[in-house]
N, C-alpha and C positions, 0 to 999 in steps of 0.2 A: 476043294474048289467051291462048295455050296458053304462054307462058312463063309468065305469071301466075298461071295456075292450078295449072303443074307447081311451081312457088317454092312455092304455099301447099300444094299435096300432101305434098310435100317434109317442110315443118315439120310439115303433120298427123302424117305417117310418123316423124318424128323425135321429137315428142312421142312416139305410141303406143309407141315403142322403150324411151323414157324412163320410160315409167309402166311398162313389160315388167321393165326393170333395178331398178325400184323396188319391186317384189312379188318377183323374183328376192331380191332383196337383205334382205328381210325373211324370205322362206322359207328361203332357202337360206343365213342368215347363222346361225337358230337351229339349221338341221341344223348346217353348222359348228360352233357355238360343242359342242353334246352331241357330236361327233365330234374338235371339240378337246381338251374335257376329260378325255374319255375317255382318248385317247390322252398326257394331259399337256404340249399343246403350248402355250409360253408366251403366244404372241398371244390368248390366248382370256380374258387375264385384261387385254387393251388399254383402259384404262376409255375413251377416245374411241371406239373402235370399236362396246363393248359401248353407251354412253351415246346415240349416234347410231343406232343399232340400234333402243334400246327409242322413241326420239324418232319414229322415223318408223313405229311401226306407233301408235304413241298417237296421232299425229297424225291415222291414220284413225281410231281408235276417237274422238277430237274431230268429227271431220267427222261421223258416224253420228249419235254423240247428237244435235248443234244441228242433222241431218236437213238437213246441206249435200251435194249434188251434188259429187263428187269433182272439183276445180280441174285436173286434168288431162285428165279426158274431156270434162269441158266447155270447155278449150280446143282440144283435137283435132276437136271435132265445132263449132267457129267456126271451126277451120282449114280443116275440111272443105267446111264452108257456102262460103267464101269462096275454095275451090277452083273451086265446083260441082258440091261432089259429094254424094247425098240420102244414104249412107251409109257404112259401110266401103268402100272399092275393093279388089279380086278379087286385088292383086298378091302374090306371094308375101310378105315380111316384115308386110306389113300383116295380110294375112290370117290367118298364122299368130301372131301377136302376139294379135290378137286373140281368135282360137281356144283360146291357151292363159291368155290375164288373161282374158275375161269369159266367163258360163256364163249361160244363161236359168235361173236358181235363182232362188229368191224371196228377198226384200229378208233376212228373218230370218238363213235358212241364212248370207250373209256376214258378217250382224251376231257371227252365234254363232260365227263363224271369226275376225274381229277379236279380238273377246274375249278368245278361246280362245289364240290365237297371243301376246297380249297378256300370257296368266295364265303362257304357258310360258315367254316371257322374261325375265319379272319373277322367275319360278321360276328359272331359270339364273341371274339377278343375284343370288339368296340362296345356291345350291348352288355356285355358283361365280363369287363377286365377282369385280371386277375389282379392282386395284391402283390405286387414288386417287394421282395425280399427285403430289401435295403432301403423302402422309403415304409415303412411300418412305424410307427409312432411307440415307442420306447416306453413302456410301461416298469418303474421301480416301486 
């Protein structure tokens, strides 16, 4: 039974890592991109990079409007059930994962953070497009 339960700890933890990388990767993707521009670094005009970017914070602002529970917490916490475990567990990475993605703030406050992260990288795609694949000027 304690293998079972550690197998589904395991994927709870692995999710919660994953949903960590995934708020990382939105945050710290749009410091980058103003940190790249700045600096004039070519990657920042990557349209797969930048298009993938703006896809996965839209995708929360999708989830918020139609008032859907986030598909990764709600998997982490069937992982957890199915561990037997009633909540977060105490371990280091878990713990701190969790510490630094969720806050006791009220539903709004995140709503007005999607948004908002949403309007600055939509604002970065005008101030500093990327380079569309297909209209690149063909060098022989």
């Amino acid at each position: 039974m304690m293998a079972v339960m550690t197998r589904w700890s395991l994927l709870a933890d692995a999710v919660a890592l994953f949903h960590l990388a995934y708020v990382a990767f939105v945050m710290l993707g749009l410091g980058a991109i103003i940190a790249g521009a700045a600096l004039g670094a070519r990657w920042v005009r990557n349209f797969w990079f930048r298009i993938l970017h703006l896809a996965a914070i839209a995708l929360v602002c999708v989830e918020t409007i139609a008032g859907m529970a986030c598909p990764l917490t709600v998997l982490e916490n069937a992982l957890r059930r199915r561990a037997g475990q009633a909540g977060y567990p105490a371990d280091f990475i878990t713990y701190w994962t969790h510490r630094i993605v969720f806050h006791d703030w009220p539903a709004a406050v995140f709503t007005a953070l999607y948004y908002g992260f949403t309007l600055a990288i939509v604002a970065t795609l005008l101030i500093v497009p990327p380079e569309i694949p297909w209209r690149r000027k063909r060098t022989l």
